[in-house]
Steps between C-alpha positions, in 0.01 A plus 500: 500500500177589621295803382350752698229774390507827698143645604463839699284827374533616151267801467494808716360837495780657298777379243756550732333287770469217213846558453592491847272134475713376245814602653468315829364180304838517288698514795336218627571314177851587468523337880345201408711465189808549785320168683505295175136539377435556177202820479234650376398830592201585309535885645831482252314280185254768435578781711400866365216298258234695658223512277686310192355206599193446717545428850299163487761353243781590680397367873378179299831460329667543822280272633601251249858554518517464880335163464806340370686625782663304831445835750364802534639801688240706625600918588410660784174742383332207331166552713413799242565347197182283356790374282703387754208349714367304205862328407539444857193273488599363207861407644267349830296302231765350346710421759781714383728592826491850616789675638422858678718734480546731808206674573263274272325315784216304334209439705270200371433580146348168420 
């Protein structure tokens, strides 16, 4: 089984915009789950820490986690996330396919 880490925007303006963030990036999870992937969805590991833990730690534990994966999904609205943008690269470094979902349309991000 092959494991896929999902990467879209995380932070927004308001809660209910990160909400709305980690809503669509659980959707997407429970559809790759449907396609036989196993997932991680770090918008679901530490969703609502805000503050508990500093930012830094959690982008480089996500960092680390998605590492060990096969895939990566990338959401559409990743262009305005530095968190997205920097696992992207990360996923182009290491040769780790992409899929994009609808919308996602990555332009050259090596």
């Amino acid at each position: 089984m092959k494991v896929a880490y999902i990467i879209g925007p995380y932070r927004a303006k308001t809660i209910r915009e990160v909400v709305e963030n980690i809503r669509r990036a659980e959707a997407a999870a429970l559809k790759y789950w449907k396609k036989g992937y196993a997932v991680i969805c770090p918008h679901m590991n530490s969703a609502l820490f805000d503050g508990a833990i500093p930012d830094e730690d959690i982008l480089e534990g996500d960092i680390e986690i998605m590492k060990r994966c096969d895939t990566v999904v990338v959401l559409p609205g990743w262009h305005g996330s530095q968190g997205s943008i920097g696992e992207i690269h990360e996923a182009v470094s290491r040769r780790i396919e992409i899929i994009e979902e609808d919308g996602a349309e990555l332009e050259d991000v090596a």
